[in-house]
C-alpha positions in Angstrom: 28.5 36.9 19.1 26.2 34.1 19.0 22.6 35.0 20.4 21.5 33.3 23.7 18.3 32.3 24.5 16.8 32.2 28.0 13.5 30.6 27.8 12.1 27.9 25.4 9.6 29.9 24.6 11.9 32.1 23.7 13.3 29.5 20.9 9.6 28.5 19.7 9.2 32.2 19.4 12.2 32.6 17.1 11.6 29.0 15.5 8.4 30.7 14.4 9.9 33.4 11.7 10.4 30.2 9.3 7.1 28.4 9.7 5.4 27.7 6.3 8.4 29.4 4.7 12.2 28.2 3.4 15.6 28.9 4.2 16.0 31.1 0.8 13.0 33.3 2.3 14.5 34.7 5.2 19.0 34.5 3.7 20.2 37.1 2.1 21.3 36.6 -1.7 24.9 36.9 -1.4 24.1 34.4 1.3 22.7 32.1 -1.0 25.2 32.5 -3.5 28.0 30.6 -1.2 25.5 28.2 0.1 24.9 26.8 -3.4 28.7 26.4 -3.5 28.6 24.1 -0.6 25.1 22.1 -1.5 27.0 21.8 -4.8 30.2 20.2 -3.4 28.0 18.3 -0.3 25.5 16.8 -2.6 24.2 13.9 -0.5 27.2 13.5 1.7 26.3 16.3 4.2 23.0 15.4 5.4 22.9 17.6 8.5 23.5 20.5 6.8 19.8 21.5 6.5 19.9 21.9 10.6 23.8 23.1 10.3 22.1 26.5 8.2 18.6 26.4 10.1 21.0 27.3 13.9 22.8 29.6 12.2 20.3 31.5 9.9 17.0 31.2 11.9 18.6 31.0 15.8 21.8 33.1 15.2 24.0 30.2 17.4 27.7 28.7 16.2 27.2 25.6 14.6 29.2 22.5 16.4 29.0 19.2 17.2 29.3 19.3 21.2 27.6 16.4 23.0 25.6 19.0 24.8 22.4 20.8 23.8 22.3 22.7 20.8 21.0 25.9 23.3 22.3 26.8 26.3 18.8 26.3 28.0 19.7 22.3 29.6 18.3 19.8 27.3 16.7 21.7 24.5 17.6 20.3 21.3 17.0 21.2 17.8 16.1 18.7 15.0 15.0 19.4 11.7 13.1 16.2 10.0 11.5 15.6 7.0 8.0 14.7 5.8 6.5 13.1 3.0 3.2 14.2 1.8 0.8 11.4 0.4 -1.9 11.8 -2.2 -4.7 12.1 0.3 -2.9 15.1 1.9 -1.7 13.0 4.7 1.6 14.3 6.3 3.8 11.6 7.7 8.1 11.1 8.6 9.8 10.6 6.0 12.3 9.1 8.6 13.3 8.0 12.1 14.4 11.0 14.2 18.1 10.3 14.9 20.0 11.6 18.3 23.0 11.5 19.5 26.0 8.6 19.0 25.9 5.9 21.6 29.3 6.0 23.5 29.7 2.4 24.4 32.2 2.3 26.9 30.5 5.4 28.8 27.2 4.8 28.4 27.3 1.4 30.3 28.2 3.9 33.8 25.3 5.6 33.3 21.6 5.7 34.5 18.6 6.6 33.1 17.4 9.3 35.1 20.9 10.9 34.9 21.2 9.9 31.3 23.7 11.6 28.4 20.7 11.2 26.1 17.9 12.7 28.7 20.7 15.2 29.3 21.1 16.2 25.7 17.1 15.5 24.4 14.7 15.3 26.7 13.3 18.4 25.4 13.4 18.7 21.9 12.9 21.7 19.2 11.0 19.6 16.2 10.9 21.7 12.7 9.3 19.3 10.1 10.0 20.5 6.8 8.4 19.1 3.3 10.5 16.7 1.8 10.7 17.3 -2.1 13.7 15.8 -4.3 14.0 18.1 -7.0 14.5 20.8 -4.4 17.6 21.6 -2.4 17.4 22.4 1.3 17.4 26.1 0.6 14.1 25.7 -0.6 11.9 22.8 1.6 8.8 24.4 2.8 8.7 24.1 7.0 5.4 22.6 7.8 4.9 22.2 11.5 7.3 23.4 14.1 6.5 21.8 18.1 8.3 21.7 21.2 8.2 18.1 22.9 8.9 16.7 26.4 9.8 13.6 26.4 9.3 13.1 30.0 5.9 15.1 30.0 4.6 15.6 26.6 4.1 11.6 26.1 1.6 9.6 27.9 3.4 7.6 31.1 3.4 4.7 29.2 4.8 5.6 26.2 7.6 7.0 28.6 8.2 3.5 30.9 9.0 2.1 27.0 11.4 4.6 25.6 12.8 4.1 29.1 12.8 0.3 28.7 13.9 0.4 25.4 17.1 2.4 26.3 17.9 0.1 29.0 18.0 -2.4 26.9 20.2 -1.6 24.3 22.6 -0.6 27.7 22.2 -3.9 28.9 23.2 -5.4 25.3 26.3 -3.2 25.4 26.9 -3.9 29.1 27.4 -8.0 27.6 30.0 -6.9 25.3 27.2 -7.4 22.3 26.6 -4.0 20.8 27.6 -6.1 17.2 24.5 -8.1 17.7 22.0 -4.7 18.5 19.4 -4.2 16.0 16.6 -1.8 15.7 13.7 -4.7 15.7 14.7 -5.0 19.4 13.1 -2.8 20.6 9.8 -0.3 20.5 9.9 3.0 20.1 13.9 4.4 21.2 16.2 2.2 18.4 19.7 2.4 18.3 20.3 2.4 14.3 23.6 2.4 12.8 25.3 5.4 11.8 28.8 6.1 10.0 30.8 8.1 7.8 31.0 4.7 5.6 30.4 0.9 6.5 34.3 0.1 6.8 33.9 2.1 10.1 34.0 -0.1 13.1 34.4 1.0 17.3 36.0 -0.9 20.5 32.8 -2.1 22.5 33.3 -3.0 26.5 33.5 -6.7 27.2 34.9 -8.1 24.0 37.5 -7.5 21.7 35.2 -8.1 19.2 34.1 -4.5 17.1 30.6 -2.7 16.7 29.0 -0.5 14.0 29.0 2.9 15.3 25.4 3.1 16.6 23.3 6.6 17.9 19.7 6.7 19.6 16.3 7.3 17.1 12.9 7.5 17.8 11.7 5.1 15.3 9.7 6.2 12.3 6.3 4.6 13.3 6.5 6.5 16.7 7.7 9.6 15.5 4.4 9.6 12.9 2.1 8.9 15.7 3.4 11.9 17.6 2.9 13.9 14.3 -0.4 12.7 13.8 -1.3 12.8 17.9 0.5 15.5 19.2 0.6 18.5 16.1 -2.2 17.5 14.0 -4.2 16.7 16.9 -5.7 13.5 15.0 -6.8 10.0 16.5 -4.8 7.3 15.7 -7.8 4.6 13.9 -6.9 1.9 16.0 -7.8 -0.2 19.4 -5.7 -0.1 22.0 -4.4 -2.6 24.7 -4.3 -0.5 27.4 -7.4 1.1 27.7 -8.7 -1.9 29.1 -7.1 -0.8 32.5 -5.0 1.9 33.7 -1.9 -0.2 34.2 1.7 1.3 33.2 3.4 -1.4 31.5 5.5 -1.9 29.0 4.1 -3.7 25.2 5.4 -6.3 25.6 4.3 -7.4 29.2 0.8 -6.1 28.5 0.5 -8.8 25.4 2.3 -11.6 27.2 -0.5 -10.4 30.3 -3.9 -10.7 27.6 -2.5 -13.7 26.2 -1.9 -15.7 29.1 -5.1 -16.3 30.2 -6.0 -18.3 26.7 -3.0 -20.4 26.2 -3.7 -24.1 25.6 -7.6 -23.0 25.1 -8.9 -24.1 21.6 -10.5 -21.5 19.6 -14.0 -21.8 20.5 -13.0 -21.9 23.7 -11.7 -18.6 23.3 -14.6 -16.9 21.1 -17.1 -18.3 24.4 -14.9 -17.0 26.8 -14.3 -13.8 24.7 -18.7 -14.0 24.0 -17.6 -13.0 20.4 -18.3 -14.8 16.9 -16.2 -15.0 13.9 -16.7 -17.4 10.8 -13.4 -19.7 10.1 -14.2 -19.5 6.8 -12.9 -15.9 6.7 -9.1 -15.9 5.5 -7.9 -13.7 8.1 -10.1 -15.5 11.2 -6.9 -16.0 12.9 -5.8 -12.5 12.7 -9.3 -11.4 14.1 -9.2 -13.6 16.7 -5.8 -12.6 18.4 -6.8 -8.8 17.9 -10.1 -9.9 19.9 -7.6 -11.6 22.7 -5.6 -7.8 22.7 -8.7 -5.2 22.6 -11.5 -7.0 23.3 -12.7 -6.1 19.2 -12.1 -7.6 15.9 -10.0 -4.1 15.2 -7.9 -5.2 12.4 -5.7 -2.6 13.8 -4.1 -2.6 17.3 -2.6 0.6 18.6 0.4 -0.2 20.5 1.6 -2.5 17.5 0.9 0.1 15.1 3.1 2.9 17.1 5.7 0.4 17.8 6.0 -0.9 14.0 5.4 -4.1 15.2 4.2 -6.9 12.4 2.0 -9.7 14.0 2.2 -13.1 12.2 -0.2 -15.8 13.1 1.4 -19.0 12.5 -0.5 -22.6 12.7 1.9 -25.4 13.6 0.5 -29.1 12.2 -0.6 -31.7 14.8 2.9 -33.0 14.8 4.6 -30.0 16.2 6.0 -28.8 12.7 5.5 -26.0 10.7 5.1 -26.6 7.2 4.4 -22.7 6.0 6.9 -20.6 5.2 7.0 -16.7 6.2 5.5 -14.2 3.5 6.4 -11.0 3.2 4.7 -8.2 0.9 4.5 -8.9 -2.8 7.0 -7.3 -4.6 7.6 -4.8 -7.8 10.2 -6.2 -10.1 10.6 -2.7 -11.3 11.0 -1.1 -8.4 13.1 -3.6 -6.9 15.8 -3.7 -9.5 16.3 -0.1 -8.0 16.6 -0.7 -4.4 20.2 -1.6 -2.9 20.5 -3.7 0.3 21.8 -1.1 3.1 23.4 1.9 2.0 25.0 3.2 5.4 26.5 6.3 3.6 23.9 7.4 2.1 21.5 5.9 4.9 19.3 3.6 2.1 17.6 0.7 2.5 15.7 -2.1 0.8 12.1 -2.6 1.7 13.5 -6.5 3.0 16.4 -5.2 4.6 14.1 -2.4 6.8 11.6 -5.4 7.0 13.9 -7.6 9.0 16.6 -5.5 10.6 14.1 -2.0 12.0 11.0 -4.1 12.8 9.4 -6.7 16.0 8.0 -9.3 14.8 4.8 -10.9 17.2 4.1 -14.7 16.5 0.9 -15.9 17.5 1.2 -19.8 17.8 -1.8 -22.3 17.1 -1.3 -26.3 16.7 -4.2 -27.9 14.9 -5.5 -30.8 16.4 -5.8 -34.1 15.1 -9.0 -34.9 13.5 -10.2 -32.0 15.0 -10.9 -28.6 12.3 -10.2 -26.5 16.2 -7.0 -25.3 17.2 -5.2 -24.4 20.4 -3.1 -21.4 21.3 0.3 -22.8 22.1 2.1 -19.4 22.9 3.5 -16.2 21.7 6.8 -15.2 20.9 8.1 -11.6 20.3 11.0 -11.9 17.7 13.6 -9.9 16.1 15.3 -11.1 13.0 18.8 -11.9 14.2 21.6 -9.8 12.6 24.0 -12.6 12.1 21.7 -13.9 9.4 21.4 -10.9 7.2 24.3 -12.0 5.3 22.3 -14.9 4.0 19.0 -12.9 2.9 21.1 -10.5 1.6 22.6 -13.3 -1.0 18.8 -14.3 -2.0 17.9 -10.2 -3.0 21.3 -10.3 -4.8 20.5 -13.2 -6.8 17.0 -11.6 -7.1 18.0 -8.8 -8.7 20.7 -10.4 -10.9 17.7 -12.3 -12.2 15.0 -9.7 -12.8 17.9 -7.6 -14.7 18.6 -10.8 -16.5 14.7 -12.1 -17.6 15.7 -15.3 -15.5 12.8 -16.1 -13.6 13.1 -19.3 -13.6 16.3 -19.1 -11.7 15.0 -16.7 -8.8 15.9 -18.3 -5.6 14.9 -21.4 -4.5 14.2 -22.9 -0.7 16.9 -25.5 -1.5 19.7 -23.2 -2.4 19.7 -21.0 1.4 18.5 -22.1 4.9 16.9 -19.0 5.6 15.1 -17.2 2.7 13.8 -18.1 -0.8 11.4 -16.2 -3.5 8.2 -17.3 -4.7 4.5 -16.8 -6.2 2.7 -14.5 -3.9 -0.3 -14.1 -6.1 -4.2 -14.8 -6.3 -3.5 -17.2 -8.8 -1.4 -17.6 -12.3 -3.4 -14.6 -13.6 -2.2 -12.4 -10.7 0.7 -10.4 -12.5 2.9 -7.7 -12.8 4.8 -6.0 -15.2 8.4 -6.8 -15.5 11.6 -4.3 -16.5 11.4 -6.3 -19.9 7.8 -5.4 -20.7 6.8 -8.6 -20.1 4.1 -9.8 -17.3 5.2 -12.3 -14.5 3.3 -13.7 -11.6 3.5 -12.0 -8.9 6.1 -13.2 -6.3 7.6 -12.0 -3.0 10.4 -13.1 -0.2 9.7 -15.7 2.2 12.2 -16.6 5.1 11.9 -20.7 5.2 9.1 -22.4 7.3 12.5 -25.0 8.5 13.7 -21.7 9.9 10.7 -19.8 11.3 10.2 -23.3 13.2 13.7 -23.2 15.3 13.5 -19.4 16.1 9.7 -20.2 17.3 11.3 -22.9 19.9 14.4 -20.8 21.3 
C-alpha cells in the first residue's frame, strides 16, 4: 500500500531523509542492482526517471502520470530539478522547471482562479539536486529541498505576472494560434515545447492547422531568482522598477508607465529632468541612460528584466527614420559551436542562438538622431519576441555556420546578402581580437547578427 500523507509538513518532513545525500544512500543494493538495468536501457531517453525513483523510494507513493497532484494533499506537487554549480561556488538551475502539458482544447474553458495548472501546482515540493554528467541519477547529491506557494510564497507582483503570463498563452490558444506560442512571450510562466520526438504534432481549437505539444515552465531566470531569494536567502544585485511605488503591475506596463513621460524628449532633456549626468563619450551611455529612466540609477542591472530574462537593446534610428545597425548578439566560440545542434526536442538541447531567440523578450529602446544635432530623441519602446515563423531562416545561417567552421571556410560564413533575416560577422575589438579555431588556427572573432533591414520592420509593427 502506498503511504499517505496528511500534511505538507508531513512531506517536507519525509523529503528531509535525502537532503545532502543520493538516491544510492538511502536504496537497498539489490535495489540498485535493477535500477542500473533500467538507467542502462533509458540512457537519456527517460528524463523523469530521477523523480519516477525519488516518489517511490523517498515518499513510498505509486508512480503515475495522473493530471492530479503527485500527493493526495490538493495541489502539492513534487519536482526534482537540477543545479549547476559555478566556480565561485554559486548554485544556480540548470533548467526551466517544467509542469504539466497544456491541453488545448480544455484549457481554453478554464479560468485562472479555478485553473488545471493552479489545481495541480500551486504548491509545489522543490528538491534541487547537483547536476554532475559523469554521474547517473542514483548518485546526484540533493542540495536544497523547499516548499513553495505560488500564490503566497512570491511577492503580489511576481503573482499578477505568472497570472498574466498564463492568460496569455490561453488567449493565444483561444485564436486557434498555439503554432505560433513561443517562450519569449512571455515573463516568467512559458509554455515550452515538449514531445516524445519533433514529428509529434496535436489538434488546436480554432484551426485545422497543428501545434507542437506544449506544457507550462517557470522559466530558468525566474526559477534562479527564487533559488537565490527564497532558499539561499541572497539579494538579487540589481535595481528595481518597482520600488519606486507600491503599484501591482505587470513588467511590461510598469516600463511602458516610466518611459512614457520621456518620449519625444531629447537626451539632455532627459538627464535635466532625471537631475543626473552621464558623459556621451561612454560606449554604453545609452544603456545608462534608459536604466536611469527605469530605477532612477545608472544600475547596469535592472531587476525585473533580470528575473524575467529579458535582453534590452538600445537601438538609434538615423535622422531619416532608418536603421542602418544590425542586431549583435554575443561573440561566439568556433569550438564550442561546432558542438551545439539547433533544437533537439528529444533530447531537450538547444543552441545558445536558438535559446537566444525563441525563450527570451527582447526590450527596444528607440532614439532617432537629429539632424545636425549630436542629441537624440526617444521615439518609443517596443517589447519584442522573435517570431517563430522565422526560425526556419536563422536556422539555415547556423547550418551554413557550422558547415563552414568544420570546413576552414571562413570566408564563406554567411553573408547579409544571402538571408533577409540573419548573417555572421566580425564581433571583435579589432583584427587582433581572435580566437582559436577547431583547426588550430586563430580567426577574428565573429558572432550572429539578425539584419538591421529586418530589426527596422519588426520595430514599426
Amino acid at each position: 500500500m502506498p503511504r499517505v500523507y496528511h500534511t505538507k509538513e508531513e512531506v517536507l518532513s519525509q523529503a528531509q531523509i535525502i537532503l545532502r545525500k543520493s538516491l544510492r544512500d538511502i536504496i537497498l543494493p539489490a535495489q540498485i542492482i535493477e535500477i542500473e538495468k533500467k538507467i542502462g536501457v533509458y540512457g537519456l531517453q527517460r528524463k523523469g526517471y530521477l523523480g519516477n525513483l525519488v516518489e517511490k523510494y523517498v515518499f513510498d507513493l505509486e508512480v503515475n502520470s495522473k493530471s492530479e497532484a503527485d500527493f493526495n494533499i490538493p495541489g502539492l506537487e513534487l519536482k526534482t530539478t537540477p543545479l549547476k554549480k559555478h566556480a565561485q561556488g554559486q548554485y544556480t538551475s540548470k533548467e526551466r522547471l517544467v509542469f504539466s502539458m497544456i491541453d488545448y482544447k480544455k484549457i481554453i474553458h478554464e479560468h485562472w482562479e479555478t485553473s488545471s495548472f493552479l489545481n495541480k501546482n500551486r504548491l509545489l515540493l522543490l528538491m534541487f539536486y547537483l547536476y554532475e554528467l559523469e554521474k547517473t541519477v542514483l548518485d546526484y547529491e540533493f542540495k536544497f529541498i523547499s516548499l513553495l506557494d505560488l500564490l503566497q510564497d512570491i511577492s503580489e507582483q511576481d503573482i499578477l505576472q505568472i497570472r498574466k503570463d498564463w492568460e496569455h498563452i490561453v488567449a493565444k490558444i483561444k485564436r486557434g494560434e498555439a503554432h505560433l506560442l513561443s517562450e519569449g512571450e512571455t515573463f516568467y510562466l512559458g509554455a515550452c515545447t515538449k514531445a516524445a520526438n519533433s514529428e509529434v504534432m496535436r489538434d488546436q481549437p480554432g484551426t485545422q492547422v497543428k501545434a507542437k505539444p506544449r506544457a507550462f515552465s517557470l522559466k530558468q531566470q525566474y526559477l534562479n531568482y527564487l533559488i537565490q531569494k527564497k532558499i539561499l536567502n541572497k539579494e538579487l544585485d540589481a535595481d528595481s522598477i518597482a520600488k519606486r511605488g507600491k503599484e501591482k503591475k505587470t513588467i511590461d506596463v510598469l516600463i511602458q508607465e516610466r518611459f512614457a513621460p520621456f518620449v519625444g524628449r531629447t537626451d539632455q532633456q532627459i538627464m535635466s529632468s532625471l537631475k543626473i549626468s552621464l558623459s556621451k563619450r561612454s560606449k554604453n551611455f545609452k544603456r545608462l541612460l534608459a536604466n536611469s529612466i527605469l530605477t532612477g540609477t545608472n544600475s547596469n542591472k535592472v531587476e525585473e528584466l533580470e528575473k524575467a530574462d529579458v535582453t534590452l537593446k538600445v537601438v538609434t534610428l538615423e535622422h531619416t527614420g532608418t536603421l542602418k545597425e544590425s542586431l549583435s548578439f554575443p561573440a561566439f566560440d568556433y569550438k564550442s559551436l561546432v558542438s551545439q545542434v539547433w533544437y533537439d526536442e528529444i533530447g531537450e538541447r538547444m543552441s545558445d542562438l536558438y535559446a537566444q531567440l525563441d525563450t527570451k523578450r527582447f526590450l527596444f529602446v528607440i532614439f532617432q538622431k537629429i539632424k545636425g544635432s549630436d542629441e537624440i530623441v526617444l521615439r518609443k519602446i517596443k517589447f519584442w519576441s522573435f517570431p517563430v515563423s522565422d526560425l526556419t531562416e536563422v536556422e539555415k545561417v547556423f547550418n551554413k555556420t557550422i558547415d563552414c567552421i568544420k570546413s576552414g571556410k571562413y570566408e564563406d560564413l554567411p553573408k547579409m546578402s544571402e538571408n533577409s533575416v540573419a548573417h555572421v560577422r566580425p564581433h571583435g575589438r579589432d583584427i587582433s581580437d581572435t580566437i582559436t579555431t577547431p583547426q588550430g588556427t586563430q580567426e577574428i572573432k565573429r558572432c550572429f547578427w539578425l539584419n538591421a533591414k529586418y530589426i527596422q520592420k519588426a520595430l514599426e509593427q
